[in-house]
GUDREN-448734 format. One line per field, with one value per atom (N, C-alpha, C, O, CB): residue number from 0; residue in three letters; atom name; x, y, z. Coordinates in nm, 2 decimals, padded with zeros to 4 digits. Glycine has a CB too. Layout:
BEGIN
k	NUM,...
r	ALA,...
a	CA,...
X	X,...
Y	Y,...
Z	Z,...
//
This chain:
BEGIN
k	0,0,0,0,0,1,1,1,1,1,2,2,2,2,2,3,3,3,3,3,4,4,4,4,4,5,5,5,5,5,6,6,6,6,6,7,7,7,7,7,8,8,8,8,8,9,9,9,9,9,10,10,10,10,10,11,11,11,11,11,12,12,12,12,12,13,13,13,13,13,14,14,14,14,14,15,15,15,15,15,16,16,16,16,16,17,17,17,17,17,18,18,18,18,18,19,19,19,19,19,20,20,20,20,20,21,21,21,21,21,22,22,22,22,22,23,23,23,23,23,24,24,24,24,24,25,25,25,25,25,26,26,26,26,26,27,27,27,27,27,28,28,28,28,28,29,29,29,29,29,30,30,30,30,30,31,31,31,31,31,32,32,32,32,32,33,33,33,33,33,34,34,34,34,34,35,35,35,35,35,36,36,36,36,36,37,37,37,37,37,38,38,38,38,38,39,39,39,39,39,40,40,40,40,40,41,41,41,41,41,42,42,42,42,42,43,43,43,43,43,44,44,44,44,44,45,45,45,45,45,46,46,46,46,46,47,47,47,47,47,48,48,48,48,48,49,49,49,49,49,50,50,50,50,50,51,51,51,51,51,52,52,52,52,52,53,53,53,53,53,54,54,54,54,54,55,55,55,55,55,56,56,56,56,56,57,57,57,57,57,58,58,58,58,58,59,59,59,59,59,60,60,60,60,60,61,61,61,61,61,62,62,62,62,62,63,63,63,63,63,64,64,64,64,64,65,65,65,65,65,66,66,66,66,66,67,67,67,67,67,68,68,68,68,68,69,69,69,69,69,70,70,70,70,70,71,71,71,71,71,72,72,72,72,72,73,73,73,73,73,74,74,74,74,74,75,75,75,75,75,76,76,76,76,76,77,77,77,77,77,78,78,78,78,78,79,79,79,79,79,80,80,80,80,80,81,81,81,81,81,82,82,82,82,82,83,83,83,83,83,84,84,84,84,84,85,85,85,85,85,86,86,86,86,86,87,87,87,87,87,88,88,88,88,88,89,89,89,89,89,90,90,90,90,90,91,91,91,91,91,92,92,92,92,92,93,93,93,93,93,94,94,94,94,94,95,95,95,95,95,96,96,96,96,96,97,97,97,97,97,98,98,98,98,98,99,99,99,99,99,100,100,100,100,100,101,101,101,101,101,102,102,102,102,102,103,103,103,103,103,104,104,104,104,104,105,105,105,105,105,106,106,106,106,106,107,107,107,107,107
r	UNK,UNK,UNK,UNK,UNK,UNK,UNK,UNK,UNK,UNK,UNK,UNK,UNK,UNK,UNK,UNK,UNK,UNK,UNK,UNK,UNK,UNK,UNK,UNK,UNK,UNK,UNK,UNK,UNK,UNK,UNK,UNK,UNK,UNK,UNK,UNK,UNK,UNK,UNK,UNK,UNK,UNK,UNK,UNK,UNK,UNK,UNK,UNK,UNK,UNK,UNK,UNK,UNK,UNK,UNK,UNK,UNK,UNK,UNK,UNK,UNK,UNK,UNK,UNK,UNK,UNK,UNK,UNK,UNK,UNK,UNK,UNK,UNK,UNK,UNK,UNK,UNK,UNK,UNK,UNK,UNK,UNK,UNK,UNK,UNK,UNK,UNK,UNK,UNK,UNK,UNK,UNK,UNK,UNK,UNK,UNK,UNK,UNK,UNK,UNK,UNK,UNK,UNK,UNK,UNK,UNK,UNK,UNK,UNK,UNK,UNK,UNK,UNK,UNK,UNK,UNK,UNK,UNK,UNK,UNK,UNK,UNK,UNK,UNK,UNK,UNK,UNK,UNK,UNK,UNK,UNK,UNK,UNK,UNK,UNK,UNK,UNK,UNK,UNK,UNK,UNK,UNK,UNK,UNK,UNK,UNK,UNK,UNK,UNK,UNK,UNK,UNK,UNK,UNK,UNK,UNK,UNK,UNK,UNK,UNK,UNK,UNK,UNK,UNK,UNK,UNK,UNK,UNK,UNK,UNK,UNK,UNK,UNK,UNK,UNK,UNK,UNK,UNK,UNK,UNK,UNK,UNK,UNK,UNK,UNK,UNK,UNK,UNK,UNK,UNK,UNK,UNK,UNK,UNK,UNK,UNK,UNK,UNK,UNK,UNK,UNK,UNK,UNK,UNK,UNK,UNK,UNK,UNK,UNK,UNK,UNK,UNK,UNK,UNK,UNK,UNK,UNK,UNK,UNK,UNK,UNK,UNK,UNK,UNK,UNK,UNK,UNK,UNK,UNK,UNK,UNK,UNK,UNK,UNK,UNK,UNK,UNK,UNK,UNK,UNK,UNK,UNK,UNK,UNK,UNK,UNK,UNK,UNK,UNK,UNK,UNK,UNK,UNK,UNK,UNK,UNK,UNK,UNK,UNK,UNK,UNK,UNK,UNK,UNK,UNK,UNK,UNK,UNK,UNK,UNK,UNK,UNK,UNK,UNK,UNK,UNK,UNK,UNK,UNK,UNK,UNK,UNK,UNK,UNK,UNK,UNK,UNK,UNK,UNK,UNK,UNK,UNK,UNK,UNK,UNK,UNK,UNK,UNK,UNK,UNK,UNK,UNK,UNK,UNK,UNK,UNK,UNK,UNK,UNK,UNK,UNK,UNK,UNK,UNK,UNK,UNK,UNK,UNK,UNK,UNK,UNK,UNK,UNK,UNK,UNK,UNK,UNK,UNK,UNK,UNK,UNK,UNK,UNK,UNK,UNK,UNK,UNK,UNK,UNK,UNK,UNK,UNK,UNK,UNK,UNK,UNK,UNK,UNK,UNK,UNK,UNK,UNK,UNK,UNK,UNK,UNK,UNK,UNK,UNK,UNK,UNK,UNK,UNK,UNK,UNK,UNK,UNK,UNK,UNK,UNK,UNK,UNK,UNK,UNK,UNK,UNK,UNK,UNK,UNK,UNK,UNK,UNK,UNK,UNK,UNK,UNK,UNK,UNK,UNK,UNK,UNK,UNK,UNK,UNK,UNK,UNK,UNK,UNK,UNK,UNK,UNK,UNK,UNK,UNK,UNK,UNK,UNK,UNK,UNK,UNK,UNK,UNK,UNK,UNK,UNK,UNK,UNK,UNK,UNK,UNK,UNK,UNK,UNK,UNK,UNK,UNK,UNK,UNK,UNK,UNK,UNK,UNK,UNK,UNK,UNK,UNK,UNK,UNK,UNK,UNK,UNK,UNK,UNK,UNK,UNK,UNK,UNK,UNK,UNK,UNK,UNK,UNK,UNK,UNK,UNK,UNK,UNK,UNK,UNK,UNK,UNK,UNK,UNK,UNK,UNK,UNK,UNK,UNK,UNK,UNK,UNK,UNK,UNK,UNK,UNK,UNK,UNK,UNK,UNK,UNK,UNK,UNK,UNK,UNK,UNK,UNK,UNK,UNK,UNK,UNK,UNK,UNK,UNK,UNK,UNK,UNK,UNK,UNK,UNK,UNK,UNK,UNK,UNK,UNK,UNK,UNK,UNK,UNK,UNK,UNK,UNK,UNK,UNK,UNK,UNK,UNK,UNK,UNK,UNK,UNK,UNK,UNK,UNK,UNK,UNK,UNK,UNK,UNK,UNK,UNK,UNK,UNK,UNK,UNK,UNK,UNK,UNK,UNK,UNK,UNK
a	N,CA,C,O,CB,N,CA,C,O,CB,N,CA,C,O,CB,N,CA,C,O,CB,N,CA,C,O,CB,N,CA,C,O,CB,N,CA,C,O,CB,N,CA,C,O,CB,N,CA,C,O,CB,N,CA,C,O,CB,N,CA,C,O,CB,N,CA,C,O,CB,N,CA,C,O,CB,N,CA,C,O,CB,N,CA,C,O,CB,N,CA,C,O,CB,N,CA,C,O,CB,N,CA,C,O,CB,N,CA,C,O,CB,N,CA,C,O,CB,N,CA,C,O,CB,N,CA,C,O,CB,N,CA,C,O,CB,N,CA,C,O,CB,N,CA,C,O,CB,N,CA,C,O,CB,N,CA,C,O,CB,N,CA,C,O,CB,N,CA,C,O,CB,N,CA,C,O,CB,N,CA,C,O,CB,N,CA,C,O,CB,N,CA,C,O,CB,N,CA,C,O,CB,N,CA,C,O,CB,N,CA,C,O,CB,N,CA,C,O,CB,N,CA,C,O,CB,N,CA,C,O,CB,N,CA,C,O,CB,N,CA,C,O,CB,N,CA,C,O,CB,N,CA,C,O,CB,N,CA,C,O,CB,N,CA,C,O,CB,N,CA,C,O,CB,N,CA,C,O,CB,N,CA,C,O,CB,N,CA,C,O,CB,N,CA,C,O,CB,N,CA,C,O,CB,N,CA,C,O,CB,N,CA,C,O,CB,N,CA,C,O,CB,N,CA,C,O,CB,N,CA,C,O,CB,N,CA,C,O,CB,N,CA,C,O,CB,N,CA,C,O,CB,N,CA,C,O,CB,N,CA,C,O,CB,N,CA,C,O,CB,N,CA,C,O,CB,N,CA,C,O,CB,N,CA,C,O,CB,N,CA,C,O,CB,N,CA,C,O,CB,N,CA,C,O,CB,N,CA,C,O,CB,N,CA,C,O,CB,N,CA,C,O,CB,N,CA,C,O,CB,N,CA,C,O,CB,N,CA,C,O,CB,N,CA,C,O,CB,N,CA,C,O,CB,N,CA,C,O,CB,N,CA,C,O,CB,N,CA,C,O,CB,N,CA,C,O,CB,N,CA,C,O,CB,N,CA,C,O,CB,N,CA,C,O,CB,N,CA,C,O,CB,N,CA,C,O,CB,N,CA,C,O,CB,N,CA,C,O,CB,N,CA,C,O,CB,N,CA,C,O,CB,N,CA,C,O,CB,N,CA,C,O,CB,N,CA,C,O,CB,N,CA,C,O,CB,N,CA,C,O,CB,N,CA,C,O,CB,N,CA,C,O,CB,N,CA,C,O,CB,N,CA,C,O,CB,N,CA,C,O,CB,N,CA,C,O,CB,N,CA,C,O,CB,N,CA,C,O,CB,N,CA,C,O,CB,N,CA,C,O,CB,N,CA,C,O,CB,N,CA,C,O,CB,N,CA,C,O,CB,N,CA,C,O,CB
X	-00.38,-00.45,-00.60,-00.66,-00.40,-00.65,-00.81,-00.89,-00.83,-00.87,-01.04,-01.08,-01.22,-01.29,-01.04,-01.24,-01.38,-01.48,-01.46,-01.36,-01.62,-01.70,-01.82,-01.82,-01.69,-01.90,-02.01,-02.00,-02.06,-02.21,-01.88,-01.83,-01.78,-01.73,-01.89,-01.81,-01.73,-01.58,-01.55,-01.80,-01.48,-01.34,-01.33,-01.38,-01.23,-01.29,-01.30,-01.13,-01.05,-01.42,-01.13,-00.96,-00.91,-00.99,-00.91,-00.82,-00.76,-00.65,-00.54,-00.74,-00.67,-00.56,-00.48,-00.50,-00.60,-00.37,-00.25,-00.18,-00.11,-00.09,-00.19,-00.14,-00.20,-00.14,-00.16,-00.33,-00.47,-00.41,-00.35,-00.67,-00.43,-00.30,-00.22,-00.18,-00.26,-00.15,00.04,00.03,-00.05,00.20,00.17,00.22,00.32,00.31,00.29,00.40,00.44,00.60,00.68,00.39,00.65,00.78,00.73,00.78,00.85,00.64,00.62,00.60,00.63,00.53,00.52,00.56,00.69,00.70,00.45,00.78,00.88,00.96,01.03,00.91,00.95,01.00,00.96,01.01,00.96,00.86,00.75,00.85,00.93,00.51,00.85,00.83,01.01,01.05,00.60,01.05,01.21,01.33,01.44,01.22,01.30,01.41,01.52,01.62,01.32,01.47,01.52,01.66,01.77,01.43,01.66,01.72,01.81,01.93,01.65,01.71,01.76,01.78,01.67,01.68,01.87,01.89,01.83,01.78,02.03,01.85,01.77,01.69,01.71,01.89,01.59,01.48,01.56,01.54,01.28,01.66,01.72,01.77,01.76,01.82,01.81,01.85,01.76,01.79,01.97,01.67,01.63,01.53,01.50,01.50,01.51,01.36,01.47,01.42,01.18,01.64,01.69,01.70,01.72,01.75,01.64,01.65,01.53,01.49,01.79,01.48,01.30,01.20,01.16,01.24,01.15,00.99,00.91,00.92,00.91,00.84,00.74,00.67,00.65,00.65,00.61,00.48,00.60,00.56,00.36,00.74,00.74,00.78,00.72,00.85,00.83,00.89,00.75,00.74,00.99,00.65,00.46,00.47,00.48,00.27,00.47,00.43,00.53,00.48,00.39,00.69,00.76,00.71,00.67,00.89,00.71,00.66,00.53,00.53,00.59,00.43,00.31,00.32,00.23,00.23,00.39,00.42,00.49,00.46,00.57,00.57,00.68,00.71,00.76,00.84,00.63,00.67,00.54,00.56,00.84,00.45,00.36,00.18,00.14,00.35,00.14,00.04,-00.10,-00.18,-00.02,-00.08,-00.21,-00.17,-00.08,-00.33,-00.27,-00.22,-00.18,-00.08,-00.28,-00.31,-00.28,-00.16,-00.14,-00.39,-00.09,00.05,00.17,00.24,00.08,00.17,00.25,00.27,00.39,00.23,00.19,00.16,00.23,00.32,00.02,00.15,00.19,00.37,00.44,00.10,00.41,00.55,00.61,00.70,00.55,00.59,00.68,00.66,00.75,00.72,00.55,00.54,00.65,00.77,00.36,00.64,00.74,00.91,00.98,00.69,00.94,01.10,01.11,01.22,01.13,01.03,01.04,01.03,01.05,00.92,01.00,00.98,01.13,01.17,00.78,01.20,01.31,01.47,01.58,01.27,01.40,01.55,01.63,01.75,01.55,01.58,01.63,01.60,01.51,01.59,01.72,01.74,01.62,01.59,01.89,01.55,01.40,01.48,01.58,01.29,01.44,01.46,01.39,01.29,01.35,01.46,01.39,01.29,01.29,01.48,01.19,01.11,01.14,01.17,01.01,01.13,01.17,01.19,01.30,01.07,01.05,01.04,01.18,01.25,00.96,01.17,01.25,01.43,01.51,01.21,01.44,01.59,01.60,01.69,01.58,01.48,01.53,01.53,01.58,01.43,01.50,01.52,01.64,01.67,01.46,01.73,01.86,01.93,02.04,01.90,01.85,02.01,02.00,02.10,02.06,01.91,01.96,01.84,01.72,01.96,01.98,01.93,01.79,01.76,02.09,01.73,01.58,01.63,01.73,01.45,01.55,01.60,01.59,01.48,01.55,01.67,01.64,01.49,01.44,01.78,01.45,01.34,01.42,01.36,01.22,01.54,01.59,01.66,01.72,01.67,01.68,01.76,01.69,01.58,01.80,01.83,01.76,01.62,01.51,01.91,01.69,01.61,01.47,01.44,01.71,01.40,01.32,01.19,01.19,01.32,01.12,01.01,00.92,00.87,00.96,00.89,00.79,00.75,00.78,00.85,00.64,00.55,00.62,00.74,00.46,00.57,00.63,00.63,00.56,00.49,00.73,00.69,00.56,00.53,00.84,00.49,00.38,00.46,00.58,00.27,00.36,00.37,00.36,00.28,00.23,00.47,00.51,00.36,00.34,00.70,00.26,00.18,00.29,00.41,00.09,00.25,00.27,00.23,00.25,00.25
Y	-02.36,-02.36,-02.35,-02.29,-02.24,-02.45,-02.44,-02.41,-02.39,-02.58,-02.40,-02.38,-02.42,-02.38,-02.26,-02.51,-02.63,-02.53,-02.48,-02.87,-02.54,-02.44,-02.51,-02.53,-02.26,-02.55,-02.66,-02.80,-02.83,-02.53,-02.82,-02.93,-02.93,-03.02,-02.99,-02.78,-02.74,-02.72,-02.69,-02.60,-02.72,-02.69,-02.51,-02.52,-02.85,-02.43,-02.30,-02.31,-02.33,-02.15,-02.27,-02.20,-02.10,-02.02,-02.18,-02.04,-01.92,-01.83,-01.86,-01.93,-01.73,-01.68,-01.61,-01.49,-01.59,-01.67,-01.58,-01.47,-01.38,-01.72,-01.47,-01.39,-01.23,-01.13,-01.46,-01.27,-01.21,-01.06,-01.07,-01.29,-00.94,-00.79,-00.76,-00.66,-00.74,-00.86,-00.80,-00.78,-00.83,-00.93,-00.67,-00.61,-00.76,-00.87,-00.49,-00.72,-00.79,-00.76,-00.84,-00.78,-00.67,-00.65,-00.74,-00.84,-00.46,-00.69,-00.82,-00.96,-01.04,-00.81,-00.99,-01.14,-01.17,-01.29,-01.21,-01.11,-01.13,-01.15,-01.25,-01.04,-01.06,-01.09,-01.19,-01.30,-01.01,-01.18,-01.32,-01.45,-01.52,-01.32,-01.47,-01.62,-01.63,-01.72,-01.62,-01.51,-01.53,-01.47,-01.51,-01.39,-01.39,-01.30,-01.39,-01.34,-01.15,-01.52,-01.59,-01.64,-01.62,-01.66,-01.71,-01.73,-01.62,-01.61,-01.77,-01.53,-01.44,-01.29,-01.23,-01.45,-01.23,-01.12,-00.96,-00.85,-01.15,-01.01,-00.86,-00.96,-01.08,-00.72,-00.89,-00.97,-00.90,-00.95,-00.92,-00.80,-00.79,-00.91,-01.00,-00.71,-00.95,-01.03,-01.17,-01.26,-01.04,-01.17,-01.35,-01.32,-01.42,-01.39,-01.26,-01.27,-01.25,-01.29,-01.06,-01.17,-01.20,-01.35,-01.46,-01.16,-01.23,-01.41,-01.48,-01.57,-01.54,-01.45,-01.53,-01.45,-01.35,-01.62,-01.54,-01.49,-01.45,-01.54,-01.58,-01.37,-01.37,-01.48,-01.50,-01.29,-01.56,-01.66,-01.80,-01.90,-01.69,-01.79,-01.93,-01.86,-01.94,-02.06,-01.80,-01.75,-01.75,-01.82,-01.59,-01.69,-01.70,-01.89,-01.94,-01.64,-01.93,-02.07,-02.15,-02.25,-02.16,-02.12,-02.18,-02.15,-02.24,-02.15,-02.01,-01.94,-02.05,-02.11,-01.75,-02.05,-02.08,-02.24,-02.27,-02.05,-02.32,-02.47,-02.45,-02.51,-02.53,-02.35,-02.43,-02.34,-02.38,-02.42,-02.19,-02.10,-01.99,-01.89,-02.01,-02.00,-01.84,-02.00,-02.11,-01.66,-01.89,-01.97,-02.02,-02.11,-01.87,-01.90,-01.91,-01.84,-01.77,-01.89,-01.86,-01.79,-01.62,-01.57,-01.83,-01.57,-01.44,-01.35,-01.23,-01.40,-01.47,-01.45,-01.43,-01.33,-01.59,-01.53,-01.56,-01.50,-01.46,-01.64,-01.43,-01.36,-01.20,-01.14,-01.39,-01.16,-01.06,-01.07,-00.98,-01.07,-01.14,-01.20,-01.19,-01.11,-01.38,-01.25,-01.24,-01.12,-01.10,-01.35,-01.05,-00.88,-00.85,-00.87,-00.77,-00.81,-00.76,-00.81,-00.71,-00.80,-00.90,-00.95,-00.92,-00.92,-01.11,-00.88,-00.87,-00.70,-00.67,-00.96,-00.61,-00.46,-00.43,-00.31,-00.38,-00.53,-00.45,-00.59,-00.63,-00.43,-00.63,-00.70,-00.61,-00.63,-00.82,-00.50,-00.39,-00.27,-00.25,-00.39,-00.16,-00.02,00.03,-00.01,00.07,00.11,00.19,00.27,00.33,00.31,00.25,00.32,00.46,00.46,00.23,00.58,00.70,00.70,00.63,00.81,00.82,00.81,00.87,00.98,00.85,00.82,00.89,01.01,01.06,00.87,01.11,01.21,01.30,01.36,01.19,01.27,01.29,01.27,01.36,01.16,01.16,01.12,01.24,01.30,00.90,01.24,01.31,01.41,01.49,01.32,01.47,01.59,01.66,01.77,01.61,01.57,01.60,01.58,01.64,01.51,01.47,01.47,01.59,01.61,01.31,01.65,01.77,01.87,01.85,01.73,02.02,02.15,02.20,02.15,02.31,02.28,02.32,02.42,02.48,02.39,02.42,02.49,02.66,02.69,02.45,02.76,02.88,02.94,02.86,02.95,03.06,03.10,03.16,03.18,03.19,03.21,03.31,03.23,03.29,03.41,03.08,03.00,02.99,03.02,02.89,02.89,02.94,02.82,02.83,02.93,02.69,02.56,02.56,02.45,02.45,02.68,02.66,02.60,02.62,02.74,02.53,02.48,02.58,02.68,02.40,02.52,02.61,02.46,02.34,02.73,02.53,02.45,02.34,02.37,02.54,02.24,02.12,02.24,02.34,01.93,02.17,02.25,02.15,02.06,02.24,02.17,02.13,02.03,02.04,02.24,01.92,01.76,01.84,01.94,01.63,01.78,01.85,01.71,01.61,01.87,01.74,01.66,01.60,01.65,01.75,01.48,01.37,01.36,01.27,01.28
Z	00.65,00.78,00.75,00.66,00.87,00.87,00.82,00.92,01.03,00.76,00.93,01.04,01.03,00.94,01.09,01.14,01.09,01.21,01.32,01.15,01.10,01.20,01.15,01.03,01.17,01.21,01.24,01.07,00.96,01.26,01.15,01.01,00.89,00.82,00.96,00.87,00.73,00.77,00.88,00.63,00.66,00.67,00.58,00.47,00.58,00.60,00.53,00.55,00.64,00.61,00.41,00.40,00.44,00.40,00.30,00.50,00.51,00.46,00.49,00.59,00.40,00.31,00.39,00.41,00.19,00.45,00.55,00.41,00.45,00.65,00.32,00.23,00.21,00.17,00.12,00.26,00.19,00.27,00.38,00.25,00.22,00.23,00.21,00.17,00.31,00.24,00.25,00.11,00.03,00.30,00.09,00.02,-00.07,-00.04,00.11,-00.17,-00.23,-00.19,-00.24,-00.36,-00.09,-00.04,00.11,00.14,-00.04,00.18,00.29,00.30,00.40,00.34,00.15,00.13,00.07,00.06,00.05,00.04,00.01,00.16,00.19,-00.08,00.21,00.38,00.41,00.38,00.50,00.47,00.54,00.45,00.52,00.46,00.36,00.30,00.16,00.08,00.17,00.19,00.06,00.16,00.13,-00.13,00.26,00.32,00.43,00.49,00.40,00.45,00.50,00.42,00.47,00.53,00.31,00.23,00.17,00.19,00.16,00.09,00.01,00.06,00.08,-00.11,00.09,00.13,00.01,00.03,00.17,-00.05,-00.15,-00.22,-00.22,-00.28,-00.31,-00.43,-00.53,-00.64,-00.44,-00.54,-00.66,-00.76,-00.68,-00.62,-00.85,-00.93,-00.95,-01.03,-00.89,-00.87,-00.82,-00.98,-01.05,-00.59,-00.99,-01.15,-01.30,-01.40,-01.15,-01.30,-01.37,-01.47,-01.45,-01.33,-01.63,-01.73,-01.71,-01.79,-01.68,-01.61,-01.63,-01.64,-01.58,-01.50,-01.74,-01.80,-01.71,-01.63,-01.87,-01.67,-01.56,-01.55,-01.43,-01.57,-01.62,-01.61,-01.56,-01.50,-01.80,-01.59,-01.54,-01.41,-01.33,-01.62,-01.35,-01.23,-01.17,-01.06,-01.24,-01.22,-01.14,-01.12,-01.01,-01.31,-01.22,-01.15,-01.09,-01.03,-01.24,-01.09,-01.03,-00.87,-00.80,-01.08,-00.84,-00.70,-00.65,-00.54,-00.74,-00.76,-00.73,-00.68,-00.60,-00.84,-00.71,-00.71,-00.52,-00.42,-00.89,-00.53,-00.45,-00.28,-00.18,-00.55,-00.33,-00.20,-00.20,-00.13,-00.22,-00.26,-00.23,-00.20,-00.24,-00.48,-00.12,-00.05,-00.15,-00.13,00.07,-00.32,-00.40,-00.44,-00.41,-00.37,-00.61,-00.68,-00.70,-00.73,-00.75,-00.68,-00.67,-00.57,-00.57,-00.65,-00.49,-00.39,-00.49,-00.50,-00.27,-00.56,-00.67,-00.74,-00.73,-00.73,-00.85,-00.92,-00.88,-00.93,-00.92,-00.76,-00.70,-00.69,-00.75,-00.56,-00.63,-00.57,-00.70,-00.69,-00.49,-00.86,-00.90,-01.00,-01.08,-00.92,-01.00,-01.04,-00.94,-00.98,-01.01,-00.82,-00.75,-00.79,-00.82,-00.63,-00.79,-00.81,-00.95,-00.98,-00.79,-01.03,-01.17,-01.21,-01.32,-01.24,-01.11,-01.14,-01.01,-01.01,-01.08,-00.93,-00.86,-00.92,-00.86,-00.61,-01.09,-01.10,-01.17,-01.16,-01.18,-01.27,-01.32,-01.27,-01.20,-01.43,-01.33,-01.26,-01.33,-01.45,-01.29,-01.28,-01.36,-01.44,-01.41,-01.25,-01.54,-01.71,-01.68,-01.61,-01.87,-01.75,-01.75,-01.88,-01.98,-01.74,-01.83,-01.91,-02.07,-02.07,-01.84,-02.16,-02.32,-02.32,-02.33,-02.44,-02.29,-02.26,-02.23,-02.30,-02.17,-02.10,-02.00,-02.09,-02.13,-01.86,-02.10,-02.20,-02.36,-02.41,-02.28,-02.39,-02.55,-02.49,-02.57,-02.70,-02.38,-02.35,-02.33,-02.37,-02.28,-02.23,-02.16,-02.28,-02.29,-02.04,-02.44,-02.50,-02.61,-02.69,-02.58,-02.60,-02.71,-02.66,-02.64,-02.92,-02.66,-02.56,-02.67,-02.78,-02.55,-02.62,-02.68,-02.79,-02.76,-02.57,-02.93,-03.02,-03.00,-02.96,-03.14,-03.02,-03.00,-03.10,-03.17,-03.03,-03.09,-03.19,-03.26,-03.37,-03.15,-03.27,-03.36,-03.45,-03.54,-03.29,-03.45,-03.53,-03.63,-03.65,-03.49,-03.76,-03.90,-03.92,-03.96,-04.07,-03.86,-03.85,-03.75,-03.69,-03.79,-03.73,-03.71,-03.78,-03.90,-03.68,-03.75,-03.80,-03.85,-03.79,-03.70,-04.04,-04.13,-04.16,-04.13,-04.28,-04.27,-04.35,-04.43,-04.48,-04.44,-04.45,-04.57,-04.70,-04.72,-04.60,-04.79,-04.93,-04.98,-04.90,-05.06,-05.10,-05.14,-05.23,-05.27,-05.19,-05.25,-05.36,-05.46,-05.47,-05.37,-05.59,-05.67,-05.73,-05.66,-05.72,-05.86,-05.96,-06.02,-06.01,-06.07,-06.07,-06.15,-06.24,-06.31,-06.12
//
């Protein structure tokens, strides 16, 4: 869409705010009922330019659009942290494996 104002044509970004779950409404929810699976097995950059060629208004729509389908095609991973923690209980102080000094480098 354009809009001529003393003879020039100026573009308009209908994109320009929305969220990347609203342009997914706006412009995929017709078709596709969840964005889950749709970025499975693709690279980000071709899924960005496939978007960009065929369904998002500009680039930075695209872009946006397929960050989004690409952060809800997998379950969120916990954080390492978080996992080494749950998989082994915290060591007591009274145990024998508590943490001391390295022994010292034996000379050569």
């Amino acid at each position: 869409m354009s809009a001529t104002i003393g003879g020039a044509a100026y573009a308009q970004n209908l994109d320009q705010g929305k969220s990347p779950a609203k342009l997914f409404a706006d412009s995929c929810a017709t078709c596709h009922r969840s964005p889950r699976g749709l970025a499975k097995g693709r690279f980000r950059l071709t899924l960005f330019l496939f978007l960009k060629d065929h369904y998002a208004s500009n680039s930075s729509s695209a872009w946006a659009l397929s960050s989004y389908l690409e952060s809800v095609a997998s379950p969120q991973r916990r954080r390492s942290g978080d996992a080494a923690a749950k998989r082994s209980p915290p060591a007591s102080r009274s145990s024998r494996s508590a943490i001391r000094p390295p022994e010292p480098v034996p000379d050569r």
